[in-house]
C-alpha positions as CSV (number, residue, x, y, z in Angstrom):
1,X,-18.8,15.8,-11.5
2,X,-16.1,16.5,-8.6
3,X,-19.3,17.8,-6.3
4,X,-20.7,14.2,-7.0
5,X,-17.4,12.7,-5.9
6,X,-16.9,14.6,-3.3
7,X,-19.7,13.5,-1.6
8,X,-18.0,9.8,-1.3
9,X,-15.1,8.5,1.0
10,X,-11.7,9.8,-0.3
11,X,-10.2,5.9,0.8
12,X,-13.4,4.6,-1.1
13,X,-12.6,6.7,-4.2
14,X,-8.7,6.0,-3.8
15,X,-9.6,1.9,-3.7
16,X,-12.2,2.5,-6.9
17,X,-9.7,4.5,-8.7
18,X,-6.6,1.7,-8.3
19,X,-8.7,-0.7,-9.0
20,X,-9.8,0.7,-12.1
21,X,-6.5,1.5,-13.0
22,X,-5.6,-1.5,-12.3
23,X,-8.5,-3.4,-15.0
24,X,-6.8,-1.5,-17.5
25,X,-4.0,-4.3,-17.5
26,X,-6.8,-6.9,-18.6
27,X,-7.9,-4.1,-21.0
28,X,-5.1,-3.8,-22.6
29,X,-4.3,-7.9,-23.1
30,X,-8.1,-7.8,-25.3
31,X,-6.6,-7.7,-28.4
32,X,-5.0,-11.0,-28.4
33,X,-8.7,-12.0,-28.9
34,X,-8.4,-10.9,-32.2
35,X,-5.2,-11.3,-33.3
36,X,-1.8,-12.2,-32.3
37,X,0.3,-10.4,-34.9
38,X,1.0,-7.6,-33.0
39,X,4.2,-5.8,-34.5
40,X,7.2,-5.0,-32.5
41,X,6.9,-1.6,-34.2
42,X,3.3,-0.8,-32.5
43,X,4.6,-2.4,-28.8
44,X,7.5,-0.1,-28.7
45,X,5.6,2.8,-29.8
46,X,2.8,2.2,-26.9
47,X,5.2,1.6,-24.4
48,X,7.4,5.0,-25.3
49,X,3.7,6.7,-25.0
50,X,3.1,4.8,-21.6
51,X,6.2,6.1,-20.4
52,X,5.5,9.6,-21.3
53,X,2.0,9.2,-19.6
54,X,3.6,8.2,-16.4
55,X,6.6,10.3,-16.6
56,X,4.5,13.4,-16.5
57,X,1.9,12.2,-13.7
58,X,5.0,11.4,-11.8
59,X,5.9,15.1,-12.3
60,X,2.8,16.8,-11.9
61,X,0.9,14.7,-9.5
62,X,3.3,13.4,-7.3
63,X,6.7,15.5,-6.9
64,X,5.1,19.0,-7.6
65,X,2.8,18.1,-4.9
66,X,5.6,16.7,-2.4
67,X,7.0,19.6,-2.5
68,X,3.9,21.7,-2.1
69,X,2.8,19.5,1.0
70,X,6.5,19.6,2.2
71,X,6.4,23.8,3.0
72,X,8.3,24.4,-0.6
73,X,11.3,26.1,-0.5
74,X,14.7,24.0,0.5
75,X,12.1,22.0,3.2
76,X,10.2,21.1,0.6
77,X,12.6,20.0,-2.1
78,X,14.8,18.0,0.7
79,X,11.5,15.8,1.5
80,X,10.9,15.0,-2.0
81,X,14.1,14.5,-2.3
82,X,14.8,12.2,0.2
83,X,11.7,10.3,-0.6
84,X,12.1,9.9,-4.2
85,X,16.0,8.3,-3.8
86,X,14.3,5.9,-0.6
87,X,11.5,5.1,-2.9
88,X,13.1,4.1,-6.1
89,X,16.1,2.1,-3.9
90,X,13.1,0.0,-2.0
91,X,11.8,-1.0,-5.5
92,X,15.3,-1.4,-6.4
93,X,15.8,-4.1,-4.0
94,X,12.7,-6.2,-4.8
95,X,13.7,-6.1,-8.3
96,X,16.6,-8.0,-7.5
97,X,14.6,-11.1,-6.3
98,X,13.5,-11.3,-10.6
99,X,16.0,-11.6,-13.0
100,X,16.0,-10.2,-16.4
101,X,13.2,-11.1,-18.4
102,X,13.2,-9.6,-21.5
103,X,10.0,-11.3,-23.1
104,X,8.7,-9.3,-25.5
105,X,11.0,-10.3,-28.8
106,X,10.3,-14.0,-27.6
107,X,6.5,-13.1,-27.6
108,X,6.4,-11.2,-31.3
109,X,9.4,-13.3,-33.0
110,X,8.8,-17.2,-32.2
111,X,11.5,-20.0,-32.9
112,X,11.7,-23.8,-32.5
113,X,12.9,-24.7,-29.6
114,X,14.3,-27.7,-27.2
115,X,12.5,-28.7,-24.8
116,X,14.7,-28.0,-21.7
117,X,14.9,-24.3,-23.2
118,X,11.3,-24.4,-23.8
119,X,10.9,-25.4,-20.0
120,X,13.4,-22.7,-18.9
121,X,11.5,-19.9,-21.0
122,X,8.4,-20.7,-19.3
123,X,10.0,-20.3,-15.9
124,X,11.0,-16.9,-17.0
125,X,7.9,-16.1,-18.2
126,X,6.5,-16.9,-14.7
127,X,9.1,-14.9,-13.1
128,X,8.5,-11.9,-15.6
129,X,4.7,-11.8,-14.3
130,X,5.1,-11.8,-11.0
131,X,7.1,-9.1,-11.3
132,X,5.0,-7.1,-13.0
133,X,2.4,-7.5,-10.3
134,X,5.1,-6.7,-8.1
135,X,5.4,-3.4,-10.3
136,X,2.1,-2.9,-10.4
137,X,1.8,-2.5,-6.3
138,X,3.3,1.1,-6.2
139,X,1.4,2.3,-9.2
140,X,-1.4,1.6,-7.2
141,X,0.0,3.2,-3.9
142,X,0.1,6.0,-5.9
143,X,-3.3,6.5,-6.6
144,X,-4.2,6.3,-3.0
145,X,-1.9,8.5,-2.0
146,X,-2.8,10.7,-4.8
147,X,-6.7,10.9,-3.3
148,X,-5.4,10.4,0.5
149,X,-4.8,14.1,0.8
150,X,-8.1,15.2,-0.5
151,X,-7.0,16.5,-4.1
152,X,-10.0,14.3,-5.9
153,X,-8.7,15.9,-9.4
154,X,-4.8,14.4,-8.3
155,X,-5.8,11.3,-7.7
156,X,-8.2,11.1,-11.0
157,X,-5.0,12.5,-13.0
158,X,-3.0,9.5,-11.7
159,X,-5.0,7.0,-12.0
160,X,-5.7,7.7,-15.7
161,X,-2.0,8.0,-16.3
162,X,-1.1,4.8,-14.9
163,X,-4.6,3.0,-16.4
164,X,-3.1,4.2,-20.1
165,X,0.5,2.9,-18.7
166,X,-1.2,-0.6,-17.7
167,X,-2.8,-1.0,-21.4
168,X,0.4,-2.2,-23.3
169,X,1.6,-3.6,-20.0
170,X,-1.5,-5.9,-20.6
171,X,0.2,-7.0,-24.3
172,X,3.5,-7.6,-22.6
173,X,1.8,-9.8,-20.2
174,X,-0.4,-11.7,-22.4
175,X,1.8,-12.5,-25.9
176,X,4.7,-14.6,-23.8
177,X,1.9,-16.5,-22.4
178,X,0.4,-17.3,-25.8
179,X,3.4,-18.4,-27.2
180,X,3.5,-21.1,-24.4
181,X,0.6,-22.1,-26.1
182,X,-1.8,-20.7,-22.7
183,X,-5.5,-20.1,-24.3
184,X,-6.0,-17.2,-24.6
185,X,-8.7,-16.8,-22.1
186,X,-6.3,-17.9,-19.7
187,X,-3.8,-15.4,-20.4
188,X,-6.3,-13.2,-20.6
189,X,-7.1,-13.4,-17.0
190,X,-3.3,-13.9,-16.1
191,X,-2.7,-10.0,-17.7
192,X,-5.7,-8.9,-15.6
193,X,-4.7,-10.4,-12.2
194,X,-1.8,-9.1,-12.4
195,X,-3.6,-5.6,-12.6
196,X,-5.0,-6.1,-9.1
197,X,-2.7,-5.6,-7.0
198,X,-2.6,-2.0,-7.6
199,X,-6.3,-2.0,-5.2
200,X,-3.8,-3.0,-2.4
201,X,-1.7,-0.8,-2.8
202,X,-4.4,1.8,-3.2
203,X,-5.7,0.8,0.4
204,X,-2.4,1.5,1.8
205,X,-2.0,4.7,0.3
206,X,-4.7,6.3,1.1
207,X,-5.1,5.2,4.5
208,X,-2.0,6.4,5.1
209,X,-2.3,10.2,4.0
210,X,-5.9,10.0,5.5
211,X,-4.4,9.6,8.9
212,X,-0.7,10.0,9.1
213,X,-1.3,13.4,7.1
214,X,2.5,14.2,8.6
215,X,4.0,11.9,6.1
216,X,1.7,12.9,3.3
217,X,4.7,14.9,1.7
218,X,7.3,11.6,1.6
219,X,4.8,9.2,0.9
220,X,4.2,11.1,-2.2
221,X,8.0,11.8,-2.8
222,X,8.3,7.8,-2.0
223,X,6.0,6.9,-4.6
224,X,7.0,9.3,-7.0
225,X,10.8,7.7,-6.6
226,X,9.2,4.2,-7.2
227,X,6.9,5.0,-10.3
228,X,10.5,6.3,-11.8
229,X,12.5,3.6,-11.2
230,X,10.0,1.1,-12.9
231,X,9.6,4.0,-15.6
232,X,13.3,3.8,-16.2
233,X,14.3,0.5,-15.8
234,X,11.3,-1.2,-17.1
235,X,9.7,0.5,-19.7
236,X,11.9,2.7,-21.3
237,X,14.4,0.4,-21.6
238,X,12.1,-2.2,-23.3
239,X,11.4,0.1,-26.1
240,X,15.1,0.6,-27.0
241,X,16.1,-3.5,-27.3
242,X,15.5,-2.5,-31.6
243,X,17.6,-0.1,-32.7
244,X,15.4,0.5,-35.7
245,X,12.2,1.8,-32.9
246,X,13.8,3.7,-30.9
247,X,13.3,7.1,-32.1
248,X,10.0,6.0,-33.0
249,X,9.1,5.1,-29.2
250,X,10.7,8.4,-28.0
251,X,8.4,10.2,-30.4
252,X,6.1,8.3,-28.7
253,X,7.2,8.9,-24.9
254,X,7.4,12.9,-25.8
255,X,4.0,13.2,-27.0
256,X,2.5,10.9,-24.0
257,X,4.4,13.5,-21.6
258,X,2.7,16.2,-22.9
259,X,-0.9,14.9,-23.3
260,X,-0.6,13.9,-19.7
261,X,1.0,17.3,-18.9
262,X,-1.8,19.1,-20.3
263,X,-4.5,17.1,-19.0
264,X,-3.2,17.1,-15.5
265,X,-2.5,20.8,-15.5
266,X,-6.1,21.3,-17.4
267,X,-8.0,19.4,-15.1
268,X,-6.6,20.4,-11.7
């Protein structure tokens, strides 16, 4: 299988792989096609696993190899360093432009509502999905950075990780929507544009380790550092709004981490 891969462009592999990473956002919206009574319980507990996913790709396929790249030692460790803090303050400031939208309650537990607060929820519904895609761009600048440097197994290990990360993403897109009374072939489609992004991101990442190989090592600090901050300021967080889940979607997040772990460390 890698010799078959191998024998393709890395920045055409790198675009494939976001992009397919990406799809899993649509993916994951599919069961709204069958019902719409998705618990709170089961959200909570995919999202804690989607954290753990990504969590341990960041690890693994990112910061281990920043440090790698970097010359290891103090060199290395400063360069990741450095990059991860730069990467998780850019993010940091985009995520200021989109308030907090904390959807998913609204989109499990409806109520009757006025229609000036009705208006105002969809705005924030809005706002919540174009910050996902926002989101979604450095996953996908992760991939490509992840096949940029020629490690076909790295970037395969992150682009699974994040495609299992995007699935429940795809639900958190895709129930607010419904309960604006959108079809749900609409947001359907919503959930799975906001999935491609990540290809552009993809582009930009592997292009960028393909031939400014010098800033290989940051670029996957600075991607590592942004993957984190929406790991722990989007998703974690999300799963710990009821009390009553919480363990339940740390459970979840643990055994994620090590699946991931072990497949990365398996298959590289």
């Amino acid at each position: 299988m890698l010799e078959y891969l191998m024998q393709f462009n890395l920045i055409f592999l790198g675009i494939i792989a976001s992009l397919v990473a990406g799809l899993a956002t649509g993916i994951g919206s599919i069961p709204i096609f069958f019902t719409t009574n998705i618990s709170r319980k089961l959200l909570d507990s995919l999202l804690g696993f989607a954290a753990g996913v990504m969590l341990a790709a960041t690890s693994f396929s990112l910061i281990v190899p920043a440090i790698e790249k970097g010359g290891g030692g103090i060199k290395g460790a400063f360069i990741a360093l450095i990059g991860i803090l730069i990467g998780g303050f850019f993010i940091d400031f985009v995520d200021k432009f989109f308030p907090d939208t904390n959807l998913l309650s609204n989109a499990v537990n409806g109520k009757t509502e006025t229609n000036s607060k009705a208006n105002l929820r969809l705005r924030k519904v809005w706002l919540f999905v174009i910050a996902i895609t926002i989101h979604n761009f450095p996953e996908g600048l992760a991939v490509g950075v992840g096949f940029g440097d020629g490690d076909i197994i790295n970037g395969i290990s992150l682009a699974i990780g994040i495609g299992l990360q995007n699935l429940p993403e795809g639900l958190a897109v895709a129930l607010p929507l419904l309960r604006e009374n959108y079809s749900k072939t609409k947001a359907f489609l919503v959930a799975l544009a906001t999935g491609l992004v990540e290809p552009i991101g993809g582009i930009l990442g592997v292009t960028l380790a393909q031939f400014a190989r010098p800033i290989l090592p940051f670029a996957l600090a600075f991607a590592a550092g942004a993957m984190l901050f929406v790991i722990s300021n989007e998703i974690i967080p999300e799963t710990k709004n009821h009390n009553s889940h919480s363990k339940l979607s740390t459970h979840a997040l643990l055994i994620g981490f090590v699946i991931m772990m072990f497949l990365d460390n398996t298959l590289g």
